[in-house]
N, C-alpha and C positions, 0 to 999 in steps of 0.2 A: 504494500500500500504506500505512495507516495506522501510524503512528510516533508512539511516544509522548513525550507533549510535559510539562511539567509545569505551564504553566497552560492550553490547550487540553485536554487531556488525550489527544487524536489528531491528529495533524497529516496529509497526504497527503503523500507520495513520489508520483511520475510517472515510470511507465517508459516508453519510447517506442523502439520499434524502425524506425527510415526505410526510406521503401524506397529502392532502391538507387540511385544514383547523386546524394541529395539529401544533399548535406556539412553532417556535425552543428558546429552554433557554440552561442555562450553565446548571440549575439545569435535565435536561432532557438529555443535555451530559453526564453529572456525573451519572445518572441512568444509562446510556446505558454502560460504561467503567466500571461501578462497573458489570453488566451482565455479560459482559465480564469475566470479574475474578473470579465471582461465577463460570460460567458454564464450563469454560477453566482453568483458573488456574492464577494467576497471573504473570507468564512467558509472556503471550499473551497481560497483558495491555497497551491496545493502547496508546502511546505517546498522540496524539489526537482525538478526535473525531468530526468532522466536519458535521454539519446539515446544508448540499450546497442545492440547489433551484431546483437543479436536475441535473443529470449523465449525463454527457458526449456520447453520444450516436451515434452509426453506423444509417444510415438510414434504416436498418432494427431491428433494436432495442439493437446491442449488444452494452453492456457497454464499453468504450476503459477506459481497465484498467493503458493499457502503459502514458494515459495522465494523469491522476490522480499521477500515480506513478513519472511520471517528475515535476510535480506539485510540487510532495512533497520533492521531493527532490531538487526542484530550476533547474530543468535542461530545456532543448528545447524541448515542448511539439511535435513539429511539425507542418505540417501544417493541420490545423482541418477544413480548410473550405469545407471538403466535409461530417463532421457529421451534422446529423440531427437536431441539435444545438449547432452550433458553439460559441455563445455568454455565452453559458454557462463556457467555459471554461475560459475565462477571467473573470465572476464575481465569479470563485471558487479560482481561482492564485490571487485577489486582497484579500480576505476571509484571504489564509493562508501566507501572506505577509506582512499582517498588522502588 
């Protein structure tokens, strides 16, 4: 999700949901943002990379990017209680708030 930067003027956030049984580390962040740079370019390195519990999700599966991106930027996600889990979105806004 693009985050604003003041001399970039967007930076990327990275959210990444594992699937399961793969244990999130800083060192497996650091892999994923260095990918990033190899295969993109280092224009594209993500500010952060976040290994959240799972996406935010429509009841029929689609990702809502728009809450991630308020997320990231500290703004009014809205109201989520009609995704298909809603409590995720408060254990990913406590995640990138710390």
């Amino acid at each position: 999700m693009p985050v604003a930067h003041e001399i970039k003027g967007k930076e990327p956030d990275l959210y990444i949901a594992l699937k399961t049984g793969i244990v999130p580390s800083e060192a497996l962040a650091r892999k994923i943002s260095d990918a990033v740079c190899d295969q993109i370019g280092k224009i594209a390195k993500p500010r952060k990379v976040w290994l959240v519990p799972d996406m935010p999700k429509t009841r029929s599966g689609k990702i809502m990017r728009r809450v991630l991106g308020a997320i990231s930027n500290r703004g009014d996600v809205g109201n989520v209680m009609t995704l298909a889990n809603p409590e995720v979105v408060e254990e990913i806004r406590k995640m990138v708030q710390k």
